[in-house]
C-alpha positions as protocol buffer text, in pm:
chain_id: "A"
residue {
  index: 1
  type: UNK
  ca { x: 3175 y: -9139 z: -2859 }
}
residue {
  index: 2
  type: UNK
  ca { x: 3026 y: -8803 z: -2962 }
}
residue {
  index: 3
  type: UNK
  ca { x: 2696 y: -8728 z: -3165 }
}
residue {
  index: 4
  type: UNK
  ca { x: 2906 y: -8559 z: -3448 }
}
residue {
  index: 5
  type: UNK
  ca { x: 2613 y: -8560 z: -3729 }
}
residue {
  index: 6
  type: UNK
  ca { x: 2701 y: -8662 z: -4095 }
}
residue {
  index: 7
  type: UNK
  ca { x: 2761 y: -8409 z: -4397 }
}
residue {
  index: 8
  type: UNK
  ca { x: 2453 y: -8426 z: -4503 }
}
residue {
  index: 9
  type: UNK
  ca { x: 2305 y: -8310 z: -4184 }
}
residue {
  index: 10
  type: UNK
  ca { x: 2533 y: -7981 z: -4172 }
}
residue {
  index: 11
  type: UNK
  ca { x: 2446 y: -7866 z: -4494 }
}
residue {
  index: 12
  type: UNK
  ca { x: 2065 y: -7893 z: -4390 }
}
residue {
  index: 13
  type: UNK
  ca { x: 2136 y: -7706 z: -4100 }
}
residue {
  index: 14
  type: UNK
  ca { x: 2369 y: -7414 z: -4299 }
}
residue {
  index: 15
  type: UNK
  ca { x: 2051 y: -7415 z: -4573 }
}
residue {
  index: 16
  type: UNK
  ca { x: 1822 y: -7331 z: -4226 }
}
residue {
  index: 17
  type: UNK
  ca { x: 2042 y: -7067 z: -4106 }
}
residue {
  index: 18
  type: UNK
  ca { x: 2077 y: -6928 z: -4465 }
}
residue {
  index: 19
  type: UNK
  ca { x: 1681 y: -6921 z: -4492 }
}
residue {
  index: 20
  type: UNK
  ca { x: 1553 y: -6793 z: -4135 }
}
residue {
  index: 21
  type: UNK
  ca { x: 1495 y: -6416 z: -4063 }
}
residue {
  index: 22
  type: UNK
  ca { x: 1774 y: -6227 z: -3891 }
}
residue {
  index: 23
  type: UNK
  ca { x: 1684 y: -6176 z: -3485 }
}
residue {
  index: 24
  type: UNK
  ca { x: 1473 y: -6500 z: -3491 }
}
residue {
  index: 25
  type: UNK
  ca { x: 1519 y: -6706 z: -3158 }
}
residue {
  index: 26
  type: UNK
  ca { x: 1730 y: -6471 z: -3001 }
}
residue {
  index: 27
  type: UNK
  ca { x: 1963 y: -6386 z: -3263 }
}
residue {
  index: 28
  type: UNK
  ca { x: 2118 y: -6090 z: -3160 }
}
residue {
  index: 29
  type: UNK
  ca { x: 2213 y: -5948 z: -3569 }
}
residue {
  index: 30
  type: UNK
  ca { x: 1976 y: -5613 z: -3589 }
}
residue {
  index: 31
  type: UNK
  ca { x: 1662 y: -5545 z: -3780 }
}
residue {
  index: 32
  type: UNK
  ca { x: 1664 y: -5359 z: -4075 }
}
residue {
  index: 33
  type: UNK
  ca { x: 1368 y: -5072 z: -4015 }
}
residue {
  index: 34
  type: UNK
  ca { x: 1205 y: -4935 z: -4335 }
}
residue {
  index: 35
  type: UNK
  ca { x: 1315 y: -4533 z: -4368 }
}
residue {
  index: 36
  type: UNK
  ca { x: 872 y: -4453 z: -4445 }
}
residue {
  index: 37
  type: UNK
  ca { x: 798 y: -4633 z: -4133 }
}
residue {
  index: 38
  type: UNK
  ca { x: 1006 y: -4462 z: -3938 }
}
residue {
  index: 39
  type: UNK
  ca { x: 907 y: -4123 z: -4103 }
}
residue {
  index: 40
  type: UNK
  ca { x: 569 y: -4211 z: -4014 }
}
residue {
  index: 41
  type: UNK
  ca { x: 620 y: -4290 z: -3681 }
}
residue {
  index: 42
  type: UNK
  ca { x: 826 y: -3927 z: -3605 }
}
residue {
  index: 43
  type: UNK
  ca { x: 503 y: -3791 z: -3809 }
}
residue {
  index: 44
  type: UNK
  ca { x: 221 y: -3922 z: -3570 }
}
residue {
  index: 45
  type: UNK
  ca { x: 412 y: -3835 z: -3286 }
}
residue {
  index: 46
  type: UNK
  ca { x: 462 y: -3480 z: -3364 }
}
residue {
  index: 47
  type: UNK
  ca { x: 116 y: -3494 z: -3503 }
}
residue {
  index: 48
  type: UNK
  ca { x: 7 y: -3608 z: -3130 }
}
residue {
  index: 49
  type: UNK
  ca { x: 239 y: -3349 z: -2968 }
}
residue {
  index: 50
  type: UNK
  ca { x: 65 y: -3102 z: -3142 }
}
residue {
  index: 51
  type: UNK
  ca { x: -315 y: -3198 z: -3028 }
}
residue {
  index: 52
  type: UNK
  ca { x: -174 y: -3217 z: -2636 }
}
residue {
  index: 53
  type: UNK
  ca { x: -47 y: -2854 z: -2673 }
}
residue {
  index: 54
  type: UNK
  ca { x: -331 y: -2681 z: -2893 }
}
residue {
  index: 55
  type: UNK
  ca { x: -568 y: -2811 z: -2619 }
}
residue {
  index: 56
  type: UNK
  ca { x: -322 y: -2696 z: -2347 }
}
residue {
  index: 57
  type: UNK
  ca { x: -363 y: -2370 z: -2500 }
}
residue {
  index: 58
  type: UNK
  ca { x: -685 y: -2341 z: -2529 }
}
residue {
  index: 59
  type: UNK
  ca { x: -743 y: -2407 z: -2181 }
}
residue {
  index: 60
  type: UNK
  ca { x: -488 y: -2129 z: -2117 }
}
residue {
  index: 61
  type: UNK
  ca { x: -670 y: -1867 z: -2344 }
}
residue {
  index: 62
  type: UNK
  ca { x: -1011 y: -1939 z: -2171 }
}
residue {
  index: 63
  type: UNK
  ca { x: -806 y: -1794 z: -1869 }
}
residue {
  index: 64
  type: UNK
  ca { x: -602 y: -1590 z: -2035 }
}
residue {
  index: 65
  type: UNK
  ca { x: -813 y: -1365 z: -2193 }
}
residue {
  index: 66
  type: UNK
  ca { x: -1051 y: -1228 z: -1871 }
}
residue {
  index: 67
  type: UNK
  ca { x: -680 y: -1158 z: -1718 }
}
residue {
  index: 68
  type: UNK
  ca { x: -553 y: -996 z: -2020 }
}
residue {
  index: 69
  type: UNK
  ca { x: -881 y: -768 z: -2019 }
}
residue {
  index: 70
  type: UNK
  ca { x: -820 y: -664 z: -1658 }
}
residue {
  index: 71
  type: UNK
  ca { x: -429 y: -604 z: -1746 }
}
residue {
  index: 72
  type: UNK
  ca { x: -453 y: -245 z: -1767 }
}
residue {
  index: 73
  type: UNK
  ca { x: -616 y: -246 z: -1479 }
}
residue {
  index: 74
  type: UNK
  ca { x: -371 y: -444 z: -1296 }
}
residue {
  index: 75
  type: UNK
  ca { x: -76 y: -190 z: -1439 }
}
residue {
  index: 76
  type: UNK
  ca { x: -262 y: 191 z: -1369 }
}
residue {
  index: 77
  type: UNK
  ca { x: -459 y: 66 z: -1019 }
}
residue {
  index: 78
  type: UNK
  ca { x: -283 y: -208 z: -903 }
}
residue {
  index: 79
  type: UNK
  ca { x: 78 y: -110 z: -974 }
}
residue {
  index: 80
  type: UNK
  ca { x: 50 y: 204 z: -846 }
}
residue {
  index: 81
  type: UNK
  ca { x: -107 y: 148 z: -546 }
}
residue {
  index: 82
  type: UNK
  ca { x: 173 y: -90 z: -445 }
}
residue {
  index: 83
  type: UNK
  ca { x: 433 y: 208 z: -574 }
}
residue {
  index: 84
  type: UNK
  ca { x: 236 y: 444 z: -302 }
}
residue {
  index: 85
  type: UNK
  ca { x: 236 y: 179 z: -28 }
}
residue {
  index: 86
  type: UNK
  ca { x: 594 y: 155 z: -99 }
}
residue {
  index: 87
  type: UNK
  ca { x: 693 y: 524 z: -86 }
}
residue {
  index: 88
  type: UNK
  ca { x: 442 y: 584 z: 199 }
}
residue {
  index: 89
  type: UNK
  ca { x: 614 y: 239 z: 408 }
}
residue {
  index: 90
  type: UNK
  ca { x: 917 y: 483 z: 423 }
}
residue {
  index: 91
  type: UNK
  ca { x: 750 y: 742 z: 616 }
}
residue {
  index: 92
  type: UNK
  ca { x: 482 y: 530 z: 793 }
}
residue {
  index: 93
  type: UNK
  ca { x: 546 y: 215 z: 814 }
}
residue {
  index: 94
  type: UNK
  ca { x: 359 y: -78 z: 598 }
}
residue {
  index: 95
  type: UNK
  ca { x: 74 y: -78 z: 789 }
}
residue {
  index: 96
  type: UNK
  ca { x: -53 y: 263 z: 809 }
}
residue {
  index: 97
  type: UNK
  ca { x: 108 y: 289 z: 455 }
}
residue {
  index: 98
  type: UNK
  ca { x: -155 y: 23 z: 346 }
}
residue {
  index: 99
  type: UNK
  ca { x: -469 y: 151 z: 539 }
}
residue {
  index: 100
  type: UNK
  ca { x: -414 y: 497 z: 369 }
}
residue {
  index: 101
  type: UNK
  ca { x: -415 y: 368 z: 24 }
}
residue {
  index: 102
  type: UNK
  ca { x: -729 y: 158 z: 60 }
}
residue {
  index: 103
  type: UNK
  ca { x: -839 y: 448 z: 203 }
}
residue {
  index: 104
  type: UNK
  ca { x: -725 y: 685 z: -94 }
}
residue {
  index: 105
  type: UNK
  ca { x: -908 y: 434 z: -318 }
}
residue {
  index: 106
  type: UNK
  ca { x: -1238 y: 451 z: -146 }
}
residue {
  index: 107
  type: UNK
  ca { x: -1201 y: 795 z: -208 }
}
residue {
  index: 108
  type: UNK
  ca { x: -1132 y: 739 z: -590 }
}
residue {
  index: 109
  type: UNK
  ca { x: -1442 y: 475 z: -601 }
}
residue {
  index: 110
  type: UNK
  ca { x: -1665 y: 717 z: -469 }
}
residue {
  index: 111
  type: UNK
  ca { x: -1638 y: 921 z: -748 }
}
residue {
  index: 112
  type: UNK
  ca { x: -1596 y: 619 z: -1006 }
}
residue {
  index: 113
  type: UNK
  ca { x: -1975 y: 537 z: -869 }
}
residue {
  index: 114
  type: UNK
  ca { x: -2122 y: 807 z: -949 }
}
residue {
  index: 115
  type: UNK
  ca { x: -1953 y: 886 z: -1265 }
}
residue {
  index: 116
  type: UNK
  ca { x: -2017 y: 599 z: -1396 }
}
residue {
  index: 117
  type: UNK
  ca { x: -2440 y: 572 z: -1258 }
}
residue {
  index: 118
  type: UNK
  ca { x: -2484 y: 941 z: -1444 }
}
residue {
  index: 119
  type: UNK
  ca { x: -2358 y: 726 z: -1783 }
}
residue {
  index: 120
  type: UNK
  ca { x: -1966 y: 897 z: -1787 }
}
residue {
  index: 121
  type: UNK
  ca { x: -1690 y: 701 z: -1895 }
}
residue {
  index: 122
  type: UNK
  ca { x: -1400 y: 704 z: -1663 }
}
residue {
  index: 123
  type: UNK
  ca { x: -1081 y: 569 z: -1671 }
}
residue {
  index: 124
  type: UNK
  ca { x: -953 y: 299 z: -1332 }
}
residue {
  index: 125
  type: UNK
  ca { x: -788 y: 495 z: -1048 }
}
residue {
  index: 126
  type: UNK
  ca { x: -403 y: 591 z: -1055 }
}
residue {
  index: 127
  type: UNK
  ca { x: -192 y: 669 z: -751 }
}
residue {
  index: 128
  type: UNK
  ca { x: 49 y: 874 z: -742 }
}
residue {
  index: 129
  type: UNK
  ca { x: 269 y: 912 z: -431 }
}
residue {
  index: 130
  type: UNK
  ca { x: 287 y: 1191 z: -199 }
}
residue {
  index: 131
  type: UNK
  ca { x: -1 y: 1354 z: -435 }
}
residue {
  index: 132
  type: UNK
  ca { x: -284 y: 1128 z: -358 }
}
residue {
  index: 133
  type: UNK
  ca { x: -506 y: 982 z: -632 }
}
residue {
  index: 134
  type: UNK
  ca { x: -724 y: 1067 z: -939 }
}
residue {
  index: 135
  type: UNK
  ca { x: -944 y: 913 z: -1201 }
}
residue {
  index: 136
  type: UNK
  ca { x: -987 y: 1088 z: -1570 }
}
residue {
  index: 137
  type: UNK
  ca { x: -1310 y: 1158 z: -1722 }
}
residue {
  index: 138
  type: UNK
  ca { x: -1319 y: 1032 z: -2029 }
}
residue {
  index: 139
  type: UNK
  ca { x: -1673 y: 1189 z: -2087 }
}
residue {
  index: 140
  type: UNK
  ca { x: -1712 y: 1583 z: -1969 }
}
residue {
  index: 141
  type: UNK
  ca { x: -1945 y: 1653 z: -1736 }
}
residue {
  index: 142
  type: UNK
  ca { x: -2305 y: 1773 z: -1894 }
}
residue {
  index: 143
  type: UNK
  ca { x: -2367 y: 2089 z: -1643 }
}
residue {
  index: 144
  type: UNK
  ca { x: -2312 y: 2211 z: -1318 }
}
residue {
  index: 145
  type: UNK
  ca { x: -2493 y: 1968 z: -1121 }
}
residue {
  index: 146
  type: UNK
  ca { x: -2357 y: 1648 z: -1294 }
}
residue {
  index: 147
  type: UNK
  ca { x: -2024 y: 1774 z: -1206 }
}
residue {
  index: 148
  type: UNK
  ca { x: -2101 y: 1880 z: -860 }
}
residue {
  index: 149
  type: UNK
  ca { x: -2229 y: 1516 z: -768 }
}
residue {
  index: 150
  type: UNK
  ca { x: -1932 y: 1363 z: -930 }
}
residue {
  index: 151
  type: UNK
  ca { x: -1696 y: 1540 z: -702 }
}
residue {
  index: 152
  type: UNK
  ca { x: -1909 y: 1496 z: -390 }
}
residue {
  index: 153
  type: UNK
  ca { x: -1898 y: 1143 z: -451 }
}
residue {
  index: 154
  type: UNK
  ca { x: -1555 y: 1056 z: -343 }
}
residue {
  index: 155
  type: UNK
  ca { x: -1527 y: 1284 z: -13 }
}
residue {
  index: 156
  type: UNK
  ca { x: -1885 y: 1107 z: 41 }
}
residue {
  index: 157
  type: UNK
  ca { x: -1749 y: 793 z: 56 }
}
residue {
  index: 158
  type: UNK
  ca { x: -1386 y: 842 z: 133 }
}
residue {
  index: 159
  type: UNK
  ca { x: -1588 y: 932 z: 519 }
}
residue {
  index: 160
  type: UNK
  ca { x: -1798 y: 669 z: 523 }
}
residue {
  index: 161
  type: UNK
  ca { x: -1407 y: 465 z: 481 }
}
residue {
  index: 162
  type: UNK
  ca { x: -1224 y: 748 z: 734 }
}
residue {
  index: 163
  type: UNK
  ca { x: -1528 y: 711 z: 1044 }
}
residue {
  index: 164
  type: UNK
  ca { x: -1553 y: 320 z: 1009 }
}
residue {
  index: 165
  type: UNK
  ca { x: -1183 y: 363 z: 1114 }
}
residue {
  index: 166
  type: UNK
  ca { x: -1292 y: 561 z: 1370 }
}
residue {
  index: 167
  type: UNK
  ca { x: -1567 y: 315 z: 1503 }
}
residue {
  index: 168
  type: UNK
  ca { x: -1300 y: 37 z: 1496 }
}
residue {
  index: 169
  type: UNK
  ca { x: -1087 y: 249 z: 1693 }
}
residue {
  index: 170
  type: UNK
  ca { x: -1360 y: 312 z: 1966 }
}
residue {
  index: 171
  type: UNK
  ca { x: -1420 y: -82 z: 2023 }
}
residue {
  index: 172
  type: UNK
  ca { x: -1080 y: -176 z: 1976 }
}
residue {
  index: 173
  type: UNK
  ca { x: -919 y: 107 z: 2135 }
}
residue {
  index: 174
  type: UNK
  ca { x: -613 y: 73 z: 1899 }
}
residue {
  index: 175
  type: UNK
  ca { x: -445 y: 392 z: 1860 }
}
residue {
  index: 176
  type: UNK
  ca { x: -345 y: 274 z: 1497 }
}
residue {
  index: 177
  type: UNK
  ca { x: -726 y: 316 z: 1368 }
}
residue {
  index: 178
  type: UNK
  ca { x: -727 y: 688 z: 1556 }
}
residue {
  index: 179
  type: UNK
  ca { x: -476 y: 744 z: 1318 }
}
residue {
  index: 180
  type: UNK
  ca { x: -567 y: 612 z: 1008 }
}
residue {
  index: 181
  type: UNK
  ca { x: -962 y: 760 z: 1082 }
}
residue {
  index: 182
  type: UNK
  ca { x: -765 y: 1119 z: 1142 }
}
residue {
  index: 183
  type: UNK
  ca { x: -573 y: 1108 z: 833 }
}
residue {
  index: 184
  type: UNK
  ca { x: -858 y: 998 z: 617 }
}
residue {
  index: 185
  type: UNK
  ca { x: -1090 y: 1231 z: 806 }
}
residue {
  index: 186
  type: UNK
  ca { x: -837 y: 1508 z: 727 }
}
residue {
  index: 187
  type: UNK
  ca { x: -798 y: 1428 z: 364 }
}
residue {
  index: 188
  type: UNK
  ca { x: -1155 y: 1471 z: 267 }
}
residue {
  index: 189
  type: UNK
  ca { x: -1233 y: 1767 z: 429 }
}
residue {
  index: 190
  type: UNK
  ca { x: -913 y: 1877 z: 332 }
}
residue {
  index: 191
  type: UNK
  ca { x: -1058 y: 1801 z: -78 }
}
residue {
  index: 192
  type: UNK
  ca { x: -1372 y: 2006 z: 31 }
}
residue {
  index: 193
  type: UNK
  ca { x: -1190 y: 2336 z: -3 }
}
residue {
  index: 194
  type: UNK
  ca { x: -1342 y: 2571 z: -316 }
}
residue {
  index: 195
  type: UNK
  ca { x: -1101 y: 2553 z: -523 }
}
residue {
  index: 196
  type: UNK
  ca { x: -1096 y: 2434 z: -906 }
}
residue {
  index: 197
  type: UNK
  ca { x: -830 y: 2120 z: -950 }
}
residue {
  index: 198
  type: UNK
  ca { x: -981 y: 1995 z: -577 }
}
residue {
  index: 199
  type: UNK
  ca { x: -1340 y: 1840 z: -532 }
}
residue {
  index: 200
  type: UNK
  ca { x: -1509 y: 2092 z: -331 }
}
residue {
  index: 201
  type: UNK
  ca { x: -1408 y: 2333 z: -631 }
}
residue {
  index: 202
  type: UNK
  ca { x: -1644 y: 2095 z: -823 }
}
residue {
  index: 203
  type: UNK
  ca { x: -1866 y: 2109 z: -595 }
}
residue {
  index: 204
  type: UNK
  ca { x: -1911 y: 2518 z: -556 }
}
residue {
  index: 205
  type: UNK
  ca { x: -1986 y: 2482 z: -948 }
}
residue {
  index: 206
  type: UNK
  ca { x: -2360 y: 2382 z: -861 }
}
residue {
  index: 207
  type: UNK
  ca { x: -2343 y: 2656 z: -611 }
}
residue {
  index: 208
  type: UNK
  ca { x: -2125 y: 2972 z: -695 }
}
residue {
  index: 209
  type: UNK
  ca { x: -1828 y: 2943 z: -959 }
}
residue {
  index: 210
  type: UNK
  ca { x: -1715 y: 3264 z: -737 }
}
residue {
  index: 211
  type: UNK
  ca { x: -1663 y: 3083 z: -416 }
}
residue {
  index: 212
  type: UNK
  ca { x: -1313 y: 2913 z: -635 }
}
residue {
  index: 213
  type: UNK
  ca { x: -1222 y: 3258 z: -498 }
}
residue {
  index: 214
  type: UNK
  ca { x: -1253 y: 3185 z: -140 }
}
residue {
  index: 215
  type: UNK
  ca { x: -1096 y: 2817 z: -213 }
}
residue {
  index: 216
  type: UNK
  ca { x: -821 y: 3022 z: -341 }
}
residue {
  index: 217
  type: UNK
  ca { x: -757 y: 3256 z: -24 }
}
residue {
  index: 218
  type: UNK
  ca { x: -786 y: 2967 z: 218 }
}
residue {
  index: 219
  type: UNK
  ca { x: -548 y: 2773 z: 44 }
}
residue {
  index: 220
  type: UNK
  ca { x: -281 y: 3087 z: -26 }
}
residue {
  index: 221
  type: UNK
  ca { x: -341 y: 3117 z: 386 }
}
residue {
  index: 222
  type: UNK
  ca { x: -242 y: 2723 z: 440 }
}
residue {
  index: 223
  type: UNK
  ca { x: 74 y: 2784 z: 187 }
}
residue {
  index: 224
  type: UNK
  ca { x: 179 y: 3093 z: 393 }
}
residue {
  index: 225
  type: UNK
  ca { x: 122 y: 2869 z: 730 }
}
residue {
  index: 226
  type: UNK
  ca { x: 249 y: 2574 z: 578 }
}
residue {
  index: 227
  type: UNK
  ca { x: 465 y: 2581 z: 313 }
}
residue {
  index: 228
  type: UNK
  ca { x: 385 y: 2272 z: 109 }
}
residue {
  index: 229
  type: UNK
  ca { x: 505 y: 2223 z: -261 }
}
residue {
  index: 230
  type: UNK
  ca { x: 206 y: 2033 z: -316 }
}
residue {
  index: 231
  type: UNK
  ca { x: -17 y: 2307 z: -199 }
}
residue {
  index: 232
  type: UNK
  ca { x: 200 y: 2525 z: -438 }
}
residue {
  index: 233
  type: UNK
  ca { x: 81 y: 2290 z: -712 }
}
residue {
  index: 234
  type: UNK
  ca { x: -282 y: 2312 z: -658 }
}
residue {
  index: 235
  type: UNK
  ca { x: -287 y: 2651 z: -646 }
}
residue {
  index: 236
  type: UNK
  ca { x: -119 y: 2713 z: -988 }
}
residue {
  index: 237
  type: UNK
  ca { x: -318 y: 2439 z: -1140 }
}
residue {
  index: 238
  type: UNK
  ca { x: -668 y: 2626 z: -1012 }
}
residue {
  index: 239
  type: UNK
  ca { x: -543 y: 2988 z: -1188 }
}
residue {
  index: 240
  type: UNK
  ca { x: -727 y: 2890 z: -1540 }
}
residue {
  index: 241
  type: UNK
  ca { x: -1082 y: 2833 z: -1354 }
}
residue {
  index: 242
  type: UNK
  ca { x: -995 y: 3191 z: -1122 }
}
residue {
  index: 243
  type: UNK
  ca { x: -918 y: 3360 z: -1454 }
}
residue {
  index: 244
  type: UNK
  ca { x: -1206 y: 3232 z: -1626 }
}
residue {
  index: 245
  type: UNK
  ca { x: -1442 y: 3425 z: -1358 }
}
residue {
  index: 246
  type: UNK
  ca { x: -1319 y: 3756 z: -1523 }
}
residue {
  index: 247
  type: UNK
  ca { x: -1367 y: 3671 z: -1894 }
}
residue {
  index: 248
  type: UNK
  ca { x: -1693 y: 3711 z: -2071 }
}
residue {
  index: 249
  type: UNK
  ca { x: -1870 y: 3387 z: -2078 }
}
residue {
  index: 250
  type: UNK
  ca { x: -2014 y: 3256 z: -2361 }
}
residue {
  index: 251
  type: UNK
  ca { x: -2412 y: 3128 z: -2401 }
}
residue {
  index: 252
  type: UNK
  ca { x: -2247 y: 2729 z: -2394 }
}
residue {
  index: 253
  type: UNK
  ca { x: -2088 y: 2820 z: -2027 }
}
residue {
  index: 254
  type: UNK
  ca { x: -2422 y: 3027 z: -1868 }
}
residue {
  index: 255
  type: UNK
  ca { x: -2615 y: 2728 z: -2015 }
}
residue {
  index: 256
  type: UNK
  ca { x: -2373 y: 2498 z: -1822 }
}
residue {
  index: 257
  type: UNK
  ca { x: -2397 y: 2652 z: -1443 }
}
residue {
  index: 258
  type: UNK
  ca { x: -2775 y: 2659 z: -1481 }
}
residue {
  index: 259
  type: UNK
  ca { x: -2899 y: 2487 z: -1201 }
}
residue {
  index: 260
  type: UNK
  ca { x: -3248 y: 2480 z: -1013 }
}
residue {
  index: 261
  type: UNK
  ca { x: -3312 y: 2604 z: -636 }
}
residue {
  index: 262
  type: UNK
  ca { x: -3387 y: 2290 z: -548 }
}
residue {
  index: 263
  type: UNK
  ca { x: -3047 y: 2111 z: -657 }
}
residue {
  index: 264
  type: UNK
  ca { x: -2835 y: 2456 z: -504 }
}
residue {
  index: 265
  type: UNK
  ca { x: -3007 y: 2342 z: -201 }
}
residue {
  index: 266
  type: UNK
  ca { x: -2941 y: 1956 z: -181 }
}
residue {
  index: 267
  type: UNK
  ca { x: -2591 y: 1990 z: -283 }
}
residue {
  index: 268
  type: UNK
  ca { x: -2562 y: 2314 z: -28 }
}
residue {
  index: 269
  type: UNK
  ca { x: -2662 y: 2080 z: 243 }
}
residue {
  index: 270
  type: UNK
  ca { x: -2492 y: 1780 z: 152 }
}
residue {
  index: 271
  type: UNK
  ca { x: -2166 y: 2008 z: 120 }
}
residue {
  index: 272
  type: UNK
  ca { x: -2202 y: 2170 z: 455 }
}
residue {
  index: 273
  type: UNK
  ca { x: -2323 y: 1864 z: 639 }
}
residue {
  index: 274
  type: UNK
  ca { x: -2028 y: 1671 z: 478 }
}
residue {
  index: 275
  type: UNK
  ca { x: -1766 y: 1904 z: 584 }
}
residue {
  index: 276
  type: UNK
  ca { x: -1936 y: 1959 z: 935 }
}
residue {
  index: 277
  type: UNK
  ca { x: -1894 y: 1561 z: 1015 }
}
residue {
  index: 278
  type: UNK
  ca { x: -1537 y: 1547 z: 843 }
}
residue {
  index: 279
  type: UNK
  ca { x: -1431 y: 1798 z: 1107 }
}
residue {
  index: 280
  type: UNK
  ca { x: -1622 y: 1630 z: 1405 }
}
residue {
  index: 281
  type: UNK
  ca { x: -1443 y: 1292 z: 1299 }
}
residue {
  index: 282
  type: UNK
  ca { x: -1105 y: 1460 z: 1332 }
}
residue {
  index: 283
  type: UNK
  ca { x: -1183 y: 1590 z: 1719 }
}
residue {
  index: 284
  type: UNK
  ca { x: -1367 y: 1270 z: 1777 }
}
residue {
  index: 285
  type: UNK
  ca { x: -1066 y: 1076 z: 1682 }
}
residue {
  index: 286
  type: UNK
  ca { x: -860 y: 1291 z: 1954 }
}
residue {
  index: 287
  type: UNK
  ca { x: -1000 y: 1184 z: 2195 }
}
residue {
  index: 288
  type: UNK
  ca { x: -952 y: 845 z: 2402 }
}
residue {
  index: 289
  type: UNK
  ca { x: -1166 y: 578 z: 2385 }
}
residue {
  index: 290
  type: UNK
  ca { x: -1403 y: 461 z: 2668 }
}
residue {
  index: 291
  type: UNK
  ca { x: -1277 y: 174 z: 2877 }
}
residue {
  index: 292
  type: UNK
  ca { x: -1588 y: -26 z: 2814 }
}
residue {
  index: 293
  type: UNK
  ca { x: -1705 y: -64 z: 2437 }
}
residue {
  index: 294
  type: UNK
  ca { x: -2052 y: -175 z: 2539 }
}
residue {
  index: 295
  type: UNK
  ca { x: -2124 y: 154 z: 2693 }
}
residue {
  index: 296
  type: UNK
  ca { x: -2153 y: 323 z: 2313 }
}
C-alpha cells in the first residue's frame, strides 16, 4: 500500500510550486539579477579601484619627486662617472679604475665648495674619460681673486684625497694605495701648471696673467717629451687667454686683475706650498713603507 495522495492534494502542491520564488530550498533554476544593480556594483568597484591607486600614487610622488629633482644629477655625475670607471677598468682594472674617479671627483668638489661659498652658481660635475673632469660656471667669476680661489680649490682638496691614499698606504703597506696616492698626487700638481684652460692658469690670474706664458712653454716641453693628444688639446684651448696678453685691454679687464698685496701674497703661498707638497707626495709614495706602522 503506498501513500499516493488524492487530487486534491496535487493541485495544492502544483499551486505551491507555481507560487514560490525560483532557487528557494535548493532549487537549482537561476536568479534573475536586475541590469542597475549590476551596473552599480561594476561602478563601486571601479570607484574603489580608483581610491587604492590615487593613494598608491601619492605615496609614489612623495618619493618620486626628491628623486626626480636629483635626476639630472644622477645622468651628468653619476652616469658618467660609471662611463669613466668603465673605460678606465680597461686599462686599470676596476679597482684602481674606481679609486681614481672618486678621486677625480674630490678634485671637482673642491672647486664646487668654493664656488658655490663665494655665491657662484655651478653646474654638478661631468666626467669625461681619458680627459678627466670639469664643472661649468654658470656665474663668471667677479675678479682675479674670486677666480684664483675657485681654481685652487680643487687641487686643494683633490691632495688632501691623493695623501690620505698615501697615509693608508704607509699603515697598510698595500702597494695599491702607493698607486692610487701617486696618480692623484700627479694629477694635481700636474693641474697647477700656468696655463689658461688648467687650474693653476686660474690661479696665476691673482698673480701675473703673464706667467700663462710660462704654463705655455712647460707644457709645449711635456708635448715635445711626451707626445700626448690630450696635452695637444690643452694647449690649443689656452691660445685665446696667450693672445689676449698682446691686445689692448680694456678699463672692464684692468678693473678685473686688480688685486691687493696682501691677496698676491696668500694665494702666492698657498700656490707654491701646494705644489711643493704635491711633488713631495709623489717621492714619498716611491718609497717603501716601514715594516712597523707604529713607528710613524
Amino acid at each position: 500500500m503506498t501513500d499516493d495522495p488524492g487530487p486534491l492534494d496535487r493541485s495544492a502542491d502544483a499551486r505551491f510550486a507555481l507560487s514560490r520564488p525560483p532557487g528557494a530550498f535548493g532549487d537549482d533554476a537561476p536568479v534573475a539579477r536586475s541590469p542597475w544593480r549590476m551596473l552599480r556594483t561594476i561602478a563601486m568597484t571601479l570607484i574603489t579601484a580608483a581610491v587604492i591607486g590615487l593613494k598608491y600614487l601619492a605615496g609614489l610622488k612623495t618619493l618620486a619627486i626628491p628623486l626626480l629633482k636629483f635626476l639630472p644629477l644622477l645622468l651628468k655625475t653619476g652616469g658618467t662617472m660609471v662611463l669613466s670607471v668603465m673605460a678606465y677598468t680597461l686599462f686599470w682594472g676596476w679597482e684602481f679604475a674606481l679609486g681614481f674617479v672618486i678621486l677625480l671627483l674630490i678634485h671637482e668638489c673642491g672647486h664646487l665648495l668654493v664656488a658655490r661659498s663665494l655665491g657662484l652658481k655651478v653646474g654638478a660635475p661631468v666626467f669625461i674619460p681619458f680627459m678627466g673632469a670639469f664643472i661649468a660656471l654658470k656665474d663668471a667669476p667677479r675678479n682675479a681673486w674670486v677666480e684664483a680661489l675657485v681654481g685652487i680649490g680643487g687641487p686643494l682638496m683633490g691632495a688632501v684625497g691623493a695623501l690620505t691614499c698615501g697615509l693608508i698606504g704607509w699603515y697598510t703597506g698595500s702597494p695599491f694605495w702607493f698607486a692610487l696616492a701617486y696618480s692623484g698626487c700627479l694629477l694635481n700638481l700636474f693641474n697647477l701648471i700656468p696655463i689658461g684652460t688648467l687650474d693653476g692658469g686660474r690661479i696665476v690670474t691673482a698673480l701675473s696673467p703673464w706667467l700663462w706664458l710660462v704654463g705655455s712653454l712647460i707644457l709645449g716641453a711635456l708635448l715635445v717629451l711626451h707626445p700626448n693628444l690630450l696635452l695637444g688639446v690643452i694647449l690649443i684651448l689656452s691660445l685665446p687667454r696667450l693672445w689676449s696678453l698682446f691686445r689692448p685691454a680694456t678699463d672692464a679687464q684692468r678693473r678685473y686683475f686688480e688685486v691687493t698685496a696682501g691677496q698676491r701674497l696668500a694665494i702666492g703661498l698657498l700656490y707654491i706650498g701646494l705644489a711643493g707638497a704635491l711633488a713631495w707626495g709623489m717621492a714619498a709614495c716611491q718609497v717603501a713603507p716601514p715594516d712597523d706602522p707604529s713607528r710613524l
